[in-house]
C-alpha positions as CSV (number, residue, x, y, z in Angstrom):
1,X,11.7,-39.0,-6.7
2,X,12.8,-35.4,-6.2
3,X,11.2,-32.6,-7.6
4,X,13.5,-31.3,-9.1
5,X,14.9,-34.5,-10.6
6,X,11.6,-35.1,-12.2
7,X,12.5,-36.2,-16.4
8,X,11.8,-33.8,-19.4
9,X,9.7,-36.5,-21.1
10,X,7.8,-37.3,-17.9
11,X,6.5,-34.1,-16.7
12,X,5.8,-33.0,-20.4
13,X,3.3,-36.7,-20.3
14,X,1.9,-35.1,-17.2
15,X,1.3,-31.2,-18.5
16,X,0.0,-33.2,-21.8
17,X,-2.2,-35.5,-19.8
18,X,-3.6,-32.6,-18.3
19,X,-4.4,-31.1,-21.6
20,X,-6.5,-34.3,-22.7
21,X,-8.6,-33.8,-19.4
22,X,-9.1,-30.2,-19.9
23,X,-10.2,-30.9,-23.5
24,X,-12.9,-33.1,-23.0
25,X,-14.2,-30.3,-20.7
26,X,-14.4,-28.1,-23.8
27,X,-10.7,-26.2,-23.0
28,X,-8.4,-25.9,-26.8
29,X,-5.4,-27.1,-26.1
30,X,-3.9,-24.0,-27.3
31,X,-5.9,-22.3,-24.5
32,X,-5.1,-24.7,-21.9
33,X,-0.6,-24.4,-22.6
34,X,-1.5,-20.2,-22.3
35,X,-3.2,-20.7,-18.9
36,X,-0.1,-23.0,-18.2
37,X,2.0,-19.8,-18.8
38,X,0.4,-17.5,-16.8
39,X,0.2,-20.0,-13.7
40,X,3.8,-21.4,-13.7
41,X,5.5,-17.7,-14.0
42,X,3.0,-17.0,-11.0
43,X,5.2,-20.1,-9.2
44,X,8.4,-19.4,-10.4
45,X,8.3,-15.4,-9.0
46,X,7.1,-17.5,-5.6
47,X,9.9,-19.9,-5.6
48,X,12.7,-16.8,-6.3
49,X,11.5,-15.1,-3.5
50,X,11.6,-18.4,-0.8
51,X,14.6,-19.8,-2.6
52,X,16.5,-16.5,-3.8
53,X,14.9,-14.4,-1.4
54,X,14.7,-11.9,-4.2
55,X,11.9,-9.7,-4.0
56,X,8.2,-10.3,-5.9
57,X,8.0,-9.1,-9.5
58,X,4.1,-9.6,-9.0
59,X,2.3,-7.2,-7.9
60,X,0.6,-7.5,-3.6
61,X,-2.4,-10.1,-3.9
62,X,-1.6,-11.7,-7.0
63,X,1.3,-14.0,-6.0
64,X,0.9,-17.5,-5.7
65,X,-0.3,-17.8,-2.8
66,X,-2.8,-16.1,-3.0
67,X,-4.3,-18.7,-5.6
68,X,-2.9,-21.9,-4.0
69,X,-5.5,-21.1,-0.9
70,X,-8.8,-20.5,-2.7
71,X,-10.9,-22.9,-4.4
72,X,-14.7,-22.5,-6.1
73,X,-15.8,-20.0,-7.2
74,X,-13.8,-17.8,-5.1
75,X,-10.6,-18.8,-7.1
76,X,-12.1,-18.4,-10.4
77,X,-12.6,-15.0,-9.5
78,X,-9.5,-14.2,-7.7
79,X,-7.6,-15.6,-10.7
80,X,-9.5,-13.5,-13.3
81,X,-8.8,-10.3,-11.5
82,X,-5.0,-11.4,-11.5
83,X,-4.9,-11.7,-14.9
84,X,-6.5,-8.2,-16.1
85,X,-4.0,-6.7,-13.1
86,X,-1.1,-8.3,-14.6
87,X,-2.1,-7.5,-18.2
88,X,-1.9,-3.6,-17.4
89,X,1.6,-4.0,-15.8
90,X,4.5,-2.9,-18.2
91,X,8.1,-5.1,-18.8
92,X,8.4,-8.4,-19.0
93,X,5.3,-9.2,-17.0
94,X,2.8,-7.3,-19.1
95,X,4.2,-9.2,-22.0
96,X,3.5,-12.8,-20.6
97,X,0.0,-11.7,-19.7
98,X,-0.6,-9.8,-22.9
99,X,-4.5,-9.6,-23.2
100,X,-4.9,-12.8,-20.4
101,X,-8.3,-14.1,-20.4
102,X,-8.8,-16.7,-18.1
103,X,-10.4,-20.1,-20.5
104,X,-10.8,-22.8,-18.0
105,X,-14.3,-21.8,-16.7
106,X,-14.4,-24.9,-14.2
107,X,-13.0,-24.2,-10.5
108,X,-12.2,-27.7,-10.1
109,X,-9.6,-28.2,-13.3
110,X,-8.1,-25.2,-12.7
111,X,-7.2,-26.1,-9.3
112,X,-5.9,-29.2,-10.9
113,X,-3.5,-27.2,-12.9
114,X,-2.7,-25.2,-9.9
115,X,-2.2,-28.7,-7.9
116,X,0.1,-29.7,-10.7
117,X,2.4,-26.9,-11.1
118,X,2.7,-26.6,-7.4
119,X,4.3,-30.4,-7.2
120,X,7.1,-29.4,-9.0
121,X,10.3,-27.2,-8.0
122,X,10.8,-24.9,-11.2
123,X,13.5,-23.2,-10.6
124,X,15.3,-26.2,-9.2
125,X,15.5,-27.5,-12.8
126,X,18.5,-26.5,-14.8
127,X,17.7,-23.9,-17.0
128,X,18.1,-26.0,-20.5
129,X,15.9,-28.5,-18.9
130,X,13.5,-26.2,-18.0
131,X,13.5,-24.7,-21.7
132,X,12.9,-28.4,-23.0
133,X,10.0,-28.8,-21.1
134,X,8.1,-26.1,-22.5
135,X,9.6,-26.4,-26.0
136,X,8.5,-30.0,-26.1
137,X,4.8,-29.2,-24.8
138,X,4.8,-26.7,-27.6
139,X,5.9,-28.8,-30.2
140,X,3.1,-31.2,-29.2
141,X,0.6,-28.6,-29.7
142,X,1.9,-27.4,-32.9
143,X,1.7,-31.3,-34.0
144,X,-2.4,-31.4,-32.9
145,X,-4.8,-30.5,-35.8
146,X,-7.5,-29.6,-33.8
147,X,-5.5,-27.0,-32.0
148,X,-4.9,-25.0,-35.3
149,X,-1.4,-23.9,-33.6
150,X,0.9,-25.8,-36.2
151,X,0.7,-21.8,-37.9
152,X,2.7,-20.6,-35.2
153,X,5.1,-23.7,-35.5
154,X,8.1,-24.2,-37.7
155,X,9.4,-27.5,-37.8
156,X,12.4,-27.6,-35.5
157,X,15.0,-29.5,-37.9
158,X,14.8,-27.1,-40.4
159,X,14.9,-23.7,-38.3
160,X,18.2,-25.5,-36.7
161,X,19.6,-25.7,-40.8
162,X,18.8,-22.3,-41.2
163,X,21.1,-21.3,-38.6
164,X,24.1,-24.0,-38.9
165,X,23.9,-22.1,-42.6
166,X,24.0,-18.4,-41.4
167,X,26.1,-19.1,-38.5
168,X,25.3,-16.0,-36.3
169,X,28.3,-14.5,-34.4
170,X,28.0,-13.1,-30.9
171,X,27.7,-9.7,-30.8
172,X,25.1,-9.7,-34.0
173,X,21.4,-8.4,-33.9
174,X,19.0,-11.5,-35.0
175,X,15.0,-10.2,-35.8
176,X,12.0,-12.5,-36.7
177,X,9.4,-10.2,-37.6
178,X,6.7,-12.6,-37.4
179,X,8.3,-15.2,-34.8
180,X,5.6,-17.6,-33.4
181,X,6.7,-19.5,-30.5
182,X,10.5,-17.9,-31.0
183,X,12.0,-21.0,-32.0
184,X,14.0,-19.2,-35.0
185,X,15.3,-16.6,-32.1
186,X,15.8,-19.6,-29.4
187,X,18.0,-21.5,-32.1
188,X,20.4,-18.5,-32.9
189,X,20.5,-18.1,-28.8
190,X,21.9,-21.4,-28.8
191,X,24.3,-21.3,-31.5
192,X,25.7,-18.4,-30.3
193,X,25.7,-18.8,-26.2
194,X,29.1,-21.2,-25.8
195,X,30.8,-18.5,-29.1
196,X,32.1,-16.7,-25.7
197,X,32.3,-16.7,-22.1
198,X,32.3,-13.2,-21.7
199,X,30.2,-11.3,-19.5
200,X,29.6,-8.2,-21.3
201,X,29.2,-10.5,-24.4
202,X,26.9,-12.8,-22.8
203,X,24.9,-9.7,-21.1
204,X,24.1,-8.6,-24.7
205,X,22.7,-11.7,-26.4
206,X,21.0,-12.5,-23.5
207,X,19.0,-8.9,-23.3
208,X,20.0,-7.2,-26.3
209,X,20.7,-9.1,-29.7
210,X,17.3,-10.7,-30.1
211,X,13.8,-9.3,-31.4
212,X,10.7,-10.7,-32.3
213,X,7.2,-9.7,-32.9
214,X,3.8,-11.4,-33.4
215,X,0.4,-10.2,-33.9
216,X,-1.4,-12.5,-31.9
217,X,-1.1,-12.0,-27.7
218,X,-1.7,-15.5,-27.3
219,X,1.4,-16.0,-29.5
220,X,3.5,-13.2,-27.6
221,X,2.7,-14.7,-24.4
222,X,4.2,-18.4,-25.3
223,X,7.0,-16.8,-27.2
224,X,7.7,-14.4,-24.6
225,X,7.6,-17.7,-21.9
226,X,9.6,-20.0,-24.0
227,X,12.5,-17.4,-24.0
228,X,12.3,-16.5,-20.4
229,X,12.4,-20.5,-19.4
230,X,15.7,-20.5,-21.8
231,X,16.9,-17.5,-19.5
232,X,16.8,-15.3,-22.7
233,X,14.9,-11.6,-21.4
234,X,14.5,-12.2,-18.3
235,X,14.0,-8.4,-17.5
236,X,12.7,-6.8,-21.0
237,X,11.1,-9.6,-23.4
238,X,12.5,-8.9,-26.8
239,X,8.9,-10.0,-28.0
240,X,6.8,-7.0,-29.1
241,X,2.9,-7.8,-30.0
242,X,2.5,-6.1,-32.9
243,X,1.6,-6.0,-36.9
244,X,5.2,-5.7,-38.1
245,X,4.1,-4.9,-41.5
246,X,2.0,-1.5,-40.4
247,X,5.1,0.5,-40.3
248,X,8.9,1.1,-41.1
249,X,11.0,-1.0,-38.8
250,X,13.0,0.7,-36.1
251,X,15.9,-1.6,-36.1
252,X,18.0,-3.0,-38.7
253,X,19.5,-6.6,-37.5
254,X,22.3,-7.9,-39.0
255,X,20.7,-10.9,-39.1
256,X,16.6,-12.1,-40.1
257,X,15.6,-15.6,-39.8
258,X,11.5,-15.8,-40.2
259,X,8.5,-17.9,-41.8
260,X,5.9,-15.3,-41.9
261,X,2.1,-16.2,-42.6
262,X,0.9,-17.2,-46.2
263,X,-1.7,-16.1,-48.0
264,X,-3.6,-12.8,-47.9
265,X,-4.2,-10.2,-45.1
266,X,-6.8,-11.4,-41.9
267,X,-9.9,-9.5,-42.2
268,X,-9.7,-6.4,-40.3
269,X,-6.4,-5.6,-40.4
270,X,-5.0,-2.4,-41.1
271,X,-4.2,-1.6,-45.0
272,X,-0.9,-1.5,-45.6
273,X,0.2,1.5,-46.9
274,X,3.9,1.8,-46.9
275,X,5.7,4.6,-49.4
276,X,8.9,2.7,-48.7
277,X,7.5,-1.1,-50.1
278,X,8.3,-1.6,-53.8
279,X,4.8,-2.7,-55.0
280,X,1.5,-2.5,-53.4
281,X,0.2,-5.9,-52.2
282,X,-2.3,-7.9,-50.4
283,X,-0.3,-11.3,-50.4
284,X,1.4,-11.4,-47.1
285,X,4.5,-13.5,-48.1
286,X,5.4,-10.7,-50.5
287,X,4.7,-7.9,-48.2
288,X,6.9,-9.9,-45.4
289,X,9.9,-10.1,-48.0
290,X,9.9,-6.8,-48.6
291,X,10.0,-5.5,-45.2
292,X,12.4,-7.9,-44.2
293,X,14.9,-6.9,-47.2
294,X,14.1,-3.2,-46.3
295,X,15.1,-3.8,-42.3
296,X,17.8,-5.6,-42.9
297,X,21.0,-3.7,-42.5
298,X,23.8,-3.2,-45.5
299,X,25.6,-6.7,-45.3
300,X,23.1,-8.4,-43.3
301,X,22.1,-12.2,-43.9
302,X,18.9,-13.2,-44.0
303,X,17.0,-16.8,-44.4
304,X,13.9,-17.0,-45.3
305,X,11.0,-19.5,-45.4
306,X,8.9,-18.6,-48.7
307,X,6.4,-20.2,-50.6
308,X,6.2,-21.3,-53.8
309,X,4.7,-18.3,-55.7
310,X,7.2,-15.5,-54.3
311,X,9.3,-17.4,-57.2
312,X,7.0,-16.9,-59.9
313,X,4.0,-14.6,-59.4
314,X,3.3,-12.2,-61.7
315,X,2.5,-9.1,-59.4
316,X,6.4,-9.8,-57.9
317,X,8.8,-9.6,-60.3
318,X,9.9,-6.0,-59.5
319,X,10.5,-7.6,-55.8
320,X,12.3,-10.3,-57.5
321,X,14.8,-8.2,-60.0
322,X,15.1,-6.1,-56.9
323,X,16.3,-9.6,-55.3
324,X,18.8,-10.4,-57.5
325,X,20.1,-6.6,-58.7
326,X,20.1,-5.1,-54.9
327,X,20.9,-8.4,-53.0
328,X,23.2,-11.4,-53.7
329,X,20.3,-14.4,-53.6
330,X,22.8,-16.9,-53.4
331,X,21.0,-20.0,-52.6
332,X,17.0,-21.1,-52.7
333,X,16.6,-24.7,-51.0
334,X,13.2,-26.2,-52.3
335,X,11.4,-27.8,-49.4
336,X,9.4,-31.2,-50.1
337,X,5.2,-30.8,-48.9
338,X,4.1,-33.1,-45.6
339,X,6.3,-31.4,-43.4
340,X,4.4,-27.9,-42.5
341,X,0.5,-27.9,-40.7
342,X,-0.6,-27.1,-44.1
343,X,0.3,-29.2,-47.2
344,X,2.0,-26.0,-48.5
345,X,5.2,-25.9,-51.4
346,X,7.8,-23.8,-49.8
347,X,11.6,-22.7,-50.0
348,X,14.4,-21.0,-48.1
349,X,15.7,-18.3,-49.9
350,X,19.0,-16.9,-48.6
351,X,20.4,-13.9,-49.1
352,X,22.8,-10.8,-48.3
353,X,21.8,-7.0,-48.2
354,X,24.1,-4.7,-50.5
355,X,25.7,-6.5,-53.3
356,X,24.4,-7.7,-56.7
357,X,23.6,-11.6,-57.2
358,X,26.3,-13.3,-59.3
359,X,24.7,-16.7,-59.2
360,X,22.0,-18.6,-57.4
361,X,22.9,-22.0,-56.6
362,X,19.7,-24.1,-56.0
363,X,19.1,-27.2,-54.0
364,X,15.9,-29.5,-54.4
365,X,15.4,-31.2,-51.6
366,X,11.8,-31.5,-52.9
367,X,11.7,-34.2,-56.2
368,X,10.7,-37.4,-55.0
369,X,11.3,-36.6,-51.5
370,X,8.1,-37.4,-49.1
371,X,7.9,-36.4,-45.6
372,X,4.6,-36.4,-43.4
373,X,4.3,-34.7,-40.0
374,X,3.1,-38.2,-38.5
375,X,5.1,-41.2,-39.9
376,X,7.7,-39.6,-41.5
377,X,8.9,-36.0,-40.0
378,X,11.5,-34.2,-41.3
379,X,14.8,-34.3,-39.1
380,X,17.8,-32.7,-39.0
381,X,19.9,-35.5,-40.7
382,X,17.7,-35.2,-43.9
383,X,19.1,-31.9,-44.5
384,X,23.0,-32.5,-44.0
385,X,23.8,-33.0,-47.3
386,X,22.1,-29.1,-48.0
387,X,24.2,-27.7,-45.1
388,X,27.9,-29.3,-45.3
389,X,27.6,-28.2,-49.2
390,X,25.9,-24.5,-48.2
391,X,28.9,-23.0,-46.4
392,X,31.7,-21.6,-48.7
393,X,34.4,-24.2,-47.9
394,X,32.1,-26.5,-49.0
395,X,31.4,-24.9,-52.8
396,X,33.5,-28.0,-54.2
397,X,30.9,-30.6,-53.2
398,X,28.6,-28.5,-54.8
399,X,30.5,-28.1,-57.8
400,X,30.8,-32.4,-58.2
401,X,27.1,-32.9,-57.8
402,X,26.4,-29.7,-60.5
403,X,27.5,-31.2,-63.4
404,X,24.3,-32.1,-65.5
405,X,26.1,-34.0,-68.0
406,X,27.4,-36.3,-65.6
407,X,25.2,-35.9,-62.7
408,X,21.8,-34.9,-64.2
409,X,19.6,-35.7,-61.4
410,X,22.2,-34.1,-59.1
411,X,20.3,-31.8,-56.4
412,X,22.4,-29.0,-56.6
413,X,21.9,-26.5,-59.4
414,X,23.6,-23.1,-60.2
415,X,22.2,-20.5,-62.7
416,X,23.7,-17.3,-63.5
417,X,22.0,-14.0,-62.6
418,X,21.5,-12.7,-66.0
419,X,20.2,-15.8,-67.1
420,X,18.0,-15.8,-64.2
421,X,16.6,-11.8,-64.8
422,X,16.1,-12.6,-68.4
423,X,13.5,-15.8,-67.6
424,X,9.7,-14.7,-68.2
425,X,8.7,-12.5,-65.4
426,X,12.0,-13.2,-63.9
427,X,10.5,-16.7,-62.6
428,X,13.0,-18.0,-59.7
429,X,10.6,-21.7,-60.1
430,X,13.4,-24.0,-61.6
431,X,13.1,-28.0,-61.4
432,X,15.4,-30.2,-63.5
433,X,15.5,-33.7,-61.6
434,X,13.3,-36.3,-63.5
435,X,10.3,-37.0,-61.2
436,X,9.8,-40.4,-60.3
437,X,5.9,-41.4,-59.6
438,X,4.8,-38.2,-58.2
439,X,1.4,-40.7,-57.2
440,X,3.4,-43.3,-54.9
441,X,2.8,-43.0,-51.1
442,X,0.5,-39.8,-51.9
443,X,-2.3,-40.1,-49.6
444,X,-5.9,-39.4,-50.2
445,X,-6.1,-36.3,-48.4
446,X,-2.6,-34.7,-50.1
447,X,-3.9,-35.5,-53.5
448,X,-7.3,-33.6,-52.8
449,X,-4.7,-30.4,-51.4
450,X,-3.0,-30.9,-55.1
451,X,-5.9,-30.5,-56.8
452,X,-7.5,-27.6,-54.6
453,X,-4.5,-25.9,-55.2
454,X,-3.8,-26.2,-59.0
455,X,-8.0,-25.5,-58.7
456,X,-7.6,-22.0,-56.7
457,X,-4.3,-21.2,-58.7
458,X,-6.4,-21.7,-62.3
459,X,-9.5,-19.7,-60.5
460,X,-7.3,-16.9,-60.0
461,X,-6.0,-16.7,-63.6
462,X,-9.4,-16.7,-64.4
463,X,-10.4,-13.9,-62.7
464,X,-7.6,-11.6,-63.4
465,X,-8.1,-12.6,-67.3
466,X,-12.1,-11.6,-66.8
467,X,-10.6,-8.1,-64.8
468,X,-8.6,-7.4,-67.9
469,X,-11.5,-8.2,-70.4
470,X,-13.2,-5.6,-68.3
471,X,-10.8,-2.9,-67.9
472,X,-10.5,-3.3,-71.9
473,X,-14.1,-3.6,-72.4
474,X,-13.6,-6.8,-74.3
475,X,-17.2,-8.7,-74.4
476,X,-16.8,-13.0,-74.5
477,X,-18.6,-14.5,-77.4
């Protein structure tokens, strides 16, 4: 067979084979599909120079070459000092090798890498294959527990949802602020690519309409990768590595897609202290909201993956009336558990920059609904009925499946925004379908994540009831 005939499904077998080896020489997976990165961009500047006969992006003594020569110890070293080089160059190449550290410490299976990349004509491959390759290895890794990268990984169905809902135009700005792998940004590319065939509007979406940033290199690096193998920034990445919340953004997209990180602040990062947020916070997800609805241009649509205590925490109402006074929060989908790394309650919360909220319709796609990442995984088609009855020409179907007289376990829901600010602490958590038996199909392990989290959530009631006892000096009998 050809090289460059070789299938999607069997050279990702091969890179994931690979991976297996490298593993039970004590190499993450994780680490294994960054070294990946920085060896087959290596190949692919080679193969544009001999094929292209474009000149070398890398710099004189780091090119391919240069590797495929050396074994031993002589190519462990000559590979690390490629790696710091590249990670002080600037553009596009400094990006993919953000902080590279070389992590397979064994000569031998990194020449096997090297071997492996070097059977295969990269550049031969069409450019969707190409993307598919490295989209699918990702996946795969997000899927592996022990690789801990599901965090970077947003289930694929559901990011493709999100943007049959928004429907971005060509010509529109898109921003993740906290993009992972990029697959929120790769999905709008691809709705919007065959919008036009023109040049100057192709130029733009290809160089200039997307943005992303991460805090994590490792996490820049495969982003910044998976674009470039799409054809997106192939001169300028349009991933940044840095803490998006440290600091006012500088652009204001028309468009935000994003499922930022849950939970509090990593230790060691920089306090937050931004005069433009409306409260002061140390729960991310509230901290991501708010700089999202303060980038986000007058007009601008944004989708958002949330979890389940944006909608009724105490410490974010103001965020919430804010919401629903400042911004039309049109529609919250409620997602079902087993379908993120972690068994987390989340929703989508949609809305526009610039005009009041009239109503909120929801839809619970949550109530006896079970998904798991193995057996079950969430794809696209479980989420039709939400997106056909989600765009405006649509608002009929809604309408029919609304009626709780005659439809009362109907998924669609719409409340009013006055009846909405007037609910205690302006709690957005609505449910109105009759569960089923919440107990069926739950396995062991989910039920223990049920009760750790009704545990922490009544452990931190607890403690902010004992903090007000305190600041009151009330003493317990």
């Amino acid at each position: 067979m050809a090289k460059n005939a070789t299938s999607e499904q069997s050279l990702i077998k091969k890179v994931w084979n690979m991976a297996t080896v490298l593993a039970g020489q004590g190499v993450g997976f994780t680490d294994y599909i960054t070294q990946l990165t920085y060896l087959l961009f290596l190949k692919m500047d080679e193969e544009n120079v001999e094929l292209f006969d474009e000149e070398s992006a890398i710099p004189e003594g780091c090119t391919w070459n240069s590797l495929r020569e050396l074994d031993g110890m002589d190519l462990l070293d000559h590979y690390e000092e490629i790696l710091k080089r590249l990670s002080q160059e600037e553009g596009l190449i400094g990006t993919i090798y953000t902080k590279a550290v070389n992590k397979i410490e064994q000569p031998v299976y990194l020449k096997k890498v090297i071997t492996m990349i070097d059977e295969e004509d990269w550049l031969g491959m069409d450019v969707d294959v190409k993307g598919a390759i490295y989209e699918g290895i990702l996946e795969k890794n997000g899927q592996d527990k022990k690789s801990g990268a599901g965090q970077y990984f947003t289930p694929r169905p559901l990011i493709k949802a999100m943007v049959d809902c928004i429907r971005p135009k060509i010509g529109e700005t898109v921003c993740d602020p906290a993009c992972g792998t990029g697959g929120f940004l790769l999905a709008a590319y691809d709705f919007m690519k065959p919008q036009s065939q023109d040049k100057t509007k192709r130029d733009f979406l290809r160089d200039k309409a997307l943005h992303g940033s991460d805090n994590t290199p490792l996490v820049v690096t495969l982003a910044s990768m998976n674009l470039y193998l799409h054809g997106v920034g192939t001169e300028r990445s349009p991933i940044v590595c840095e803490d998006s919340l440290e600091k006012e953004s500088a652009i204001n997209p028309d468009i935000i897609l994003a499922n930022p990180p849950f939970g509090t602040r990593a230790a060691g990062s920089v306090e937050i202290n931004r005069p433009d947020f409306y409260i002061d916070s140390k729960n991310n997800q509230l901290n991501f909201l708010q700089h999202m609805m303060l980038m986000l241009r007058q007009g601008g649509r944004a989708a958002v993956v949330l979890p389940d205590n944006v909608l009724f925490e105490g410490s974010g109402e103001p965020i919430r009336r804010r919401l629903l006074k400042d911004f039309n929060l049109h529609t919250i989908l409620r997602l079902p558990t087993g379908i993120f790394y972690a068994n987390v309650k989340a929703n989508v919360l949609f809305f526009i920059k610039g005009e009041p909220t009239k109503e909120t319709w929801y839809y619970d796609y949550r109530t006896d609904v079970k998904h798991t990442l193995a057996t079950n995984p969430l794809q696209r088609h479980h989420l039709d009925d939400f997106v056909v009855c989600y765009n405006a020409e649509n608002l009929s179907a809604r309408k029919e499946t609304y009626d709780a007289v005659t439809n009362p376990n109907g998924r669609w829901r719409k409340y009013d925004a006055e009846e909405l600010l007037g609910r205690d602490k302006t709690s957005l958590d609505i449910t109105w379908i009759r569960q089923g038996n919440d107990m069926e199909d739950v396995s062991l392990a989910e039920l223990m994540a049920d009760i750790k989290e009704k545990s922490n959530n009544i452990a931190s009631a607890v403690s902010k009831l004992e903090e007000l006892f305190a600041q009151l000096n009330i003493k317990e009998d």
